[in-house]
C-alpha positions as CSV (number, residue, x, y, z in Angstrom):
1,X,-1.6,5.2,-24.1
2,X,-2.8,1.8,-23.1
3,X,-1.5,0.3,-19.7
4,X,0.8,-1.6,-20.3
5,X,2.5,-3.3,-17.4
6,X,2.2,-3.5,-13.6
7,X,4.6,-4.5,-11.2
8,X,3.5,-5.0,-7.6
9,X,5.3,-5.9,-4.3
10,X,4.1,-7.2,-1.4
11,X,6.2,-6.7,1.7
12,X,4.6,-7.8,5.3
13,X,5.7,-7.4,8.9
14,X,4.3,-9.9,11.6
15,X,5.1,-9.1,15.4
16,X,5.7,-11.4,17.9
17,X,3.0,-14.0,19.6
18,X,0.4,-12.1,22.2
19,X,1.0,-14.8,24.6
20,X,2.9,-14.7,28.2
21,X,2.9,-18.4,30.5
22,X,4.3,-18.7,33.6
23,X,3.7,-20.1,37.1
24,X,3.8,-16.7,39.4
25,X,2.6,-18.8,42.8
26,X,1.7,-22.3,44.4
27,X,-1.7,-23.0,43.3
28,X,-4.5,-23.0,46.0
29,X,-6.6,-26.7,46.6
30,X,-9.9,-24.2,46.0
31,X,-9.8,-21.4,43.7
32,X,-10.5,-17.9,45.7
33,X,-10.5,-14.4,44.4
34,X,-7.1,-12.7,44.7
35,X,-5.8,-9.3,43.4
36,X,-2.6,-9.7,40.7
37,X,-0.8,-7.0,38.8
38,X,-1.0,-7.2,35.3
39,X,1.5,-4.9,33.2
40,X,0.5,-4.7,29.8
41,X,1.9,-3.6,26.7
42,X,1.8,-3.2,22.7
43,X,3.3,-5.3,20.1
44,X,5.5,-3.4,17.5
45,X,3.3,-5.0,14.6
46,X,2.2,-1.9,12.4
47,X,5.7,0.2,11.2
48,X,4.9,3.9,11.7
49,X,4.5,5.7,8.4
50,X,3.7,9.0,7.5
51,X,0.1,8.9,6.8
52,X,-1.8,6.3,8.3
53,X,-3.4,6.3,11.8
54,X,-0.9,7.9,14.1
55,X,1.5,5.8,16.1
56,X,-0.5,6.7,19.2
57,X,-3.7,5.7,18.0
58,X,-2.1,2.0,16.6
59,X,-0.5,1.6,20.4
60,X,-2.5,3.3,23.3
61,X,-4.4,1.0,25.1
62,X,-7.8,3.1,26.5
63,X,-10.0,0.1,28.7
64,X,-8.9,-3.8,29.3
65,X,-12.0,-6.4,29.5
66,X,-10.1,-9.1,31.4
67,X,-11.6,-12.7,31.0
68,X,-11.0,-16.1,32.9
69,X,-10.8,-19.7,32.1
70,X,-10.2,-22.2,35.2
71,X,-7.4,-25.2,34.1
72,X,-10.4,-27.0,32.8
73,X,-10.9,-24.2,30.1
74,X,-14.4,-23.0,32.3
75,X,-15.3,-19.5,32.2
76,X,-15.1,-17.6,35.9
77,X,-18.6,-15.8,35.0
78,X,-17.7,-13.4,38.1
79,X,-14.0,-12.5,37.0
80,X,-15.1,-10.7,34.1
81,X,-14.4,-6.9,34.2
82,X,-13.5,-3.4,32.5
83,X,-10.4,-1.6,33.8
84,X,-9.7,1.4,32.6
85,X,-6.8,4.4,32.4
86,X,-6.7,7.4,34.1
87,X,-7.6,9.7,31.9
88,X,-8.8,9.9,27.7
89,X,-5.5,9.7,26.3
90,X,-4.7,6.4,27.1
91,X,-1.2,4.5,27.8
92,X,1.6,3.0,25.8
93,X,2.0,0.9,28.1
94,X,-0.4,-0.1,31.8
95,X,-0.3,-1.7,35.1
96,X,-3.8,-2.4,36.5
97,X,-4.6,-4.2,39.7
98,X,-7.0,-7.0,38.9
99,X,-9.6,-9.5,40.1
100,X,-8.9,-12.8,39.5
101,X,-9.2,-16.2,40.3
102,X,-6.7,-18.4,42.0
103,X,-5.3,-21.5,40.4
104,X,-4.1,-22.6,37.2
105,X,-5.8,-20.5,34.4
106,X,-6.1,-18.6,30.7
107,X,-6.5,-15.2,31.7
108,X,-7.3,-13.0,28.2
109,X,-7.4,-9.0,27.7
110,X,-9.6,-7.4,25.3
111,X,-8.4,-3.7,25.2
112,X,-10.4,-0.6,23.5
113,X,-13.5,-2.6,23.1
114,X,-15.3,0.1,25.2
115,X,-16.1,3.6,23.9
116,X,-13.2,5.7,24.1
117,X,-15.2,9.3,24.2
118,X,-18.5,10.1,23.6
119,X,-18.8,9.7,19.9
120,X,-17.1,6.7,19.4
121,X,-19.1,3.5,20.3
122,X,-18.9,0.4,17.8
123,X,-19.2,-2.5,20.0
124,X,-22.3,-3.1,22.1
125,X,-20.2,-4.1,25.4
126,X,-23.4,-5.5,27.1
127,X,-24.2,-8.2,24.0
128,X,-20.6,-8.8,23.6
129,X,-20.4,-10.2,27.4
130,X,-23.7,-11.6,27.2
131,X,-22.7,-13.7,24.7
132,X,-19.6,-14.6,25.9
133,X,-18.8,-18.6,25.6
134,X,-18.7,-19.9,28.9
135,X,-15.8,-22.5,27.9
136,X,-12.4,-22.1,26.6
137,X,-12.4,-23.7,23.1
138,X,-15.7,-21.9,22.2
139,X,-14.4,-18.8,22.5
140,X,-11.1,-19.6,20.7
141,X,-13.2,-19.8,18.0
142,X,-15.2,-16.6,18.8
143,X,-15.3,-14.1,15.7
144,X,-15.9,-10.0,16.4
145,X,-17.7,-8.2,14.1
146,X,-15.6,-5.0,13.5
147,X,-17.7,-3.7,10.4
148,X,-18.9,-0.1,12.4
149,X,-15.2,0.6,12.9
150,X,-13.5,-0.9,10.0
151,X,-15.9,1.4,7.5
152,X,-15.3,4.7,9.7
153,X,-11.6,4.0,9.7
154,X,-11.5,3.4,6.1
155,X,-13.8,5.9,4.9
156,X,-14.1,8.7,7.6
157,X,-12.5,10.5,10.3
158,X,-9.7,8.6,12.0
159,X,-11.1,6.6,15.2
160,X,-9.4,7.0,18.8
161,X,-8.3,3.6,19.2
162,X,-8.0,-0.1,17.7
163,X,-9.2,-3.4,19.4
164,X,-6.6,-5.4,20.9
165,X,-6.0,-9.1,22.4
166,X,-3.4,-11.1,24.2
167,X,-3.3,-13.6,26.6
168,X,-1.4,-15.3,30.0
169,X,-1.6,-19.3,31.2
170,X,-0.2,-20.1,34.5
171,X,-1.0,-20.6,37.9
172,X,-1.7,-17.8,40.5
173,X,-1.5,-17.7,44.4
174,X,-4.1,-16.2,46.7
175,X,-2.3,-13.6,49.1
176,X,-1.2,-9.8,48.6
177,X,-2.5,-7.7,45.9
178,X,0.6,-7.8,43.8
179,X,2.0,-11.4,45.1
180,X,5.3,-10.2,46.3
181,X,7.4,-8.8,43.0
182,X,5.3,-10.9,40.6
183,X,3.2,-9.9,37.9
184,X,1.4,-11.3,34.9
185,X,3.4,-9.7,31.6
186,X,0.8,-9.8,28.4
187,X,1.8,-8.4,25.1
188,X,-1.7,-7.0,23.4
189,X,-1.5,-7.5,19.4
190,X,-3.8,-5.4,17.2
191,X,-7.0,-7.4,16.3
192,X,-6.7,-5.6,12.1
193,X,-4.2,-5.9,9.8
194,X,-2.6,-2.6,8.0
195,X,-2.6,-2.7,4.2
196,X,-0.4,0.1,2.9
197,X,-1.1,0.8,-1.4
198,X,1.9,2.5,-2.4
199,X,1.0,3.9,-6.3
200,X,3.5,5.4,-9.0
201,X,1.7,6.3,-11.7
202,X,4.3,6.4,-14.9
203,X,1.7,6.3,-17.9
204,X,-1.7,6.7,-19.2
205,X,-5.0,6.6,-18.7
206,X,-5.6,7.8,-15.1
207,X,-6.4,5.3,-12.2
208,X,-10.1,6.0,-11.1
209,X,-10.9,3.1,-8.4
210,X,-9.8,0.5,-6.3
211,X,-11.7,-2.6,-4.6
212,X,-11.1,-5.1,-2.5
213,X,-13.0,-8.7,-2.7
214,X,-12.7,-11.1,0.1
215,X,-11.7,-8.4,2.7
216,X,-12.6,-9.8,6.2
217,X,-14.8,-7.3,8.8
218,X,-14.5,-9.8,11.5
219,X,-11.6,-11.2,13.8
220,X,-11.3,-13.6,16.1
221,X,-9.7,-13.2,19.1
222,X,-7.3,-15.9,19.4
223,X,-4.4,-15.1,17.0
224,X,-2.7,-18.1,15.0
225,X,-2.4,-20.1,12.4
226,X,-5.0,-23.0,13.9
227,X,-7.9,-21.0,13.4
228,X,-10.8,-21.9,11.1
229,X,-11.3,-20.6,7.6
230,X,-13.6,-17.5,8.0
231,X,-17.7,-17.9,6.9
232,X,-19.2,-16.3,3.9
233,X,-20.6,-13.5,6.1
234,X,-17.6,-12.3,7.4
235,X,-16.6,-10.4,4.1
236,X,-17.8,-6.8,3.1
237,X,-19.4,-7.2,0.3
238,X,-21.0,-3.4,0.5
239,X,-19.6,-1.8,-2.2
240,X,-19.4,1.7,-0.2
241,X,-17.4,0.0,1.9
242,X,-14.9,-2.4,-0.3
243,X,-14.3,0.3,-3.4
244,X,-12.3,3.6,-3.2
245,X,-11.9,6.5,-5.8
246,X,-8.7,7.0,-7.1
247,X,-7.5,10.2,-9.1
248,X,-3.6,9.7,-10.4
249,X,-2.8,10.9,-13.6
250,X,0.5,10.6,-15.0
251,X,3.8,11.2,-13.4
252,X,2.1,11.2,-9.7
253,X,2.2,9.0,-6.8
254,X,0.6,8.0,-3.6
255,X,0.1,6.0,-0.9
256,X,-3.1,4.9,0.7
257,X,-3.6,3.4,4.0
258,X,-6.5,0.6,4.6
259,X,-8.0,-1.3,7.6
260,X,-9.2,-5.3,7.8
261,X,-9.4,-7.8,9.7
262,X,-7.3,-11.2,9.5
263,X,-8.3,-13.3,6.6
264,X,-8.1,-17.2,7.5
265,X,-8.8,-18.5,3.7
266,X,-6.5,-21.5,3.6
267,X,-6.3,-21.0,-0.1
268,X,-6.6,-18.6,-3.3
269,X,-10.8,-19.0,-3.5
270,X,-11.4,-16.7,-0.8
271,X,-8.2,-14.6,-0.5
272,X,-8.3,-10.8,-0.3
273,X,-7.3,-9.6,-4.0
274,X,-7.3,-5.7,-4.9
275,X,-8.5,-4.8,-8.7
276,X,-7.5,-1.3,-10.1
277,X,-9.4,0.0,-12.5
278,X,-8.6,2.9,-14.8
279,X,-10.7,5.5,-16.8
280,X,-11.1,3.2,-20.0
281,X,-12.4,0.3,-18.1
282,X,-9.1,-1.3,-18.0
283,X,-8.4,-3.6,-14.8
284,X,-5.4,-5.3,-13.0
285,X,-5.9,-8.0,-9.8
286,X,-3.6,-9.2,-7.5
287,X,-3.7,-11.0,-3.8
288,X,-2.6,-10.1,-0.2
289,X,-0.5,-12.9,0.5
290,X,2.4,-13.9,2.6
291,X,4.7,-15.0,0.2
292,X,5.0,-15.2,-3.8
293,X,1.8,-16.3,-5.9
294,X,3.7,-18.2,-7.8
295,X,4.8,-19.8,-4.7
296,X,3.5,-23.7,-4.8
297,X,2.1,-23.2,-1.1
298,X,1.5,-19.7,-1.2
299,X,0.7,-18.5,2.1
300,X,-3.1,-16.6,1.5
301,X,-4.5,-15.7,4.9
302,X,-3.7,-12.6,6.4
303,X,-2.9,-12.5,10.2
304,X,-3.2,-10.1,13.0
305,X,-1.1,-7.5,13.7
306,X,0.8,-7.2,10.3
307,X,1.3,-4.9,8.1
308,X,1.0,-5.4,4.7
309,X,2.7,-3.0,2.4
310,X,1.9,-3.2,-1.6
311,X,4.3,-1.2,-4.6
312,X,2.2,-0.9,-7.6
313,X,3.8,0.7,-10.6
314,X,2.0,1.4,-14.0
315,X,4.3,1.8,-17.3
């Protein structure tokens, strides 16, 4: 039996903005180092299904790198830092005591960029701040390469964490640790998006792979629709790392769970498509989009924190 027909759906769930502003204090004339208390916490972006990485994993927050601009958008090269939790099992949600400067500022948080145990390590912490852009609108438009941990997720053993990012603009007093009752409130969105392949298998021949073109391996950190589209080398294009074995013969069904970064494309050349392939060579295509392909602006990039969930049926 030949295939004769494939209906797919494409459902998505975005979470809310990463971003917290505020005025917590009367700024100082000179900025001064100062203690704040930042309480952090996780956006409800990936639903919890039954498979993929476990809701703990998707949420726990292990390390925070805080990061400071001054009002002009100027790095504070000495308010840099790793905090992080008691403990390996990480928190839902944190309160951490931090060093900061005073004064109107972008303070961002970079959580589980640090090894989480002993065998996990996929970001060289030293080059990352090494390389950090010394001014806010550079590093707006800073990418991070999550290929190490994007392949292991997709094609080994679970990891112990995801990368995270939000961000707080205000102004902040010089004084007690905790300025009175005040604190800096930051919602952390997950730096990958979640695509969820839902397969029901109603016909002949048997499904035998699954590839993905134009999937992204690197993220930047600021999330929104503003950023640029994404350069050539920031697509896997290993195939041990883009294609997936399938085995569904008739009558079965499955779902399988995949990792990638956001995909800023601003159109259908360089969107993420999926092509199945069966056992006689046959092959169907479709896009990871945000709305209807047949939509005249069809929305193509895929954003942080969302979970994309796609129905295929064959009949």
């Amino acid at each position: 039996m030949t295939m004769k027909r494939i209906i797919i759906y494409l459902l998505l769930l975005t979470a809310a903005a990463c971003q917290e502003k505020s005025d917590i204090a009367m700024p100082d004339m000179e900025p001064v180092m100062t203690t704040v208390r930042i309480d952090l916490g996780t956006a409800d972006g990936f639903s919890k299904a039954n498979v993929p990485l476990i809701p703990d994993v998707e949420n726990l927050i292990h390390d925070v790198w805080v990061i400071q601009f001054s009002e002009r958008g100027v790095l504070y090269t000495g308010a840099d830092r790793f905090y992080r939790t008691s403990g390996e099992d990480g928190a839902r949600f944190l309160t951490l005591e931090a060093q900061v400067m005073s004064g109107k500022s972008t303070i961002c948080l970079l959580a589980n960029l640090n090894k989480v145990n002993e065998t996990e390590e996929f970001f060289d912490i030293e080059a990352l701040q090494e390389s950090l852009p010394d001014n806010l609108p550079e590093f707006r438009n800073t990418l991070l390469d999550m290929t190490d941990l994007i392949h292991h997720i997709n094609t080994n053993e679970k990891p112990k964490a995801i990368p995270m990012f939000g961000y707080w603009e205000g102004t902040i007093g010089s004084g007690s640790p905790v300025l009175g009752n005040s604190s800096l409130n930051v919602t952390l969105g997950r730096m990958l998006c979640r695509v969820n392949v839902s397969i029901s298998n109603n016909a002949d021949p048997q499904l035998k792979e699954l590839k993905f073109t134009n999937a992204s391996n690197k993220a930047y950190y600021f999330p929104g629709i503003s950023c640029e589209a994404l350069p050539e080398d920031a697509y896997c294009t290993n195939p041990d790392a883009n294609t997936f074995k399938l085995s569904l013969d008739k009558g079965e069904n499955g779902t399988i769970y995949f990792y990638w970064a956001p995909n800023f494309c601003y159109g259908k050349e360089n969107a993420t498509m999926m092509t199945f392939t069966d056992v006689k060579e046959k092959s169907y295509s479709c896009y990871i989009t945000n709305s209807s392909p047949s939509d005249e602006n069809c929305d193509y990039n895929m954003y942080h924190n969302c979970n994309y969930t796609i129905s295929v049926t064959i009949e």
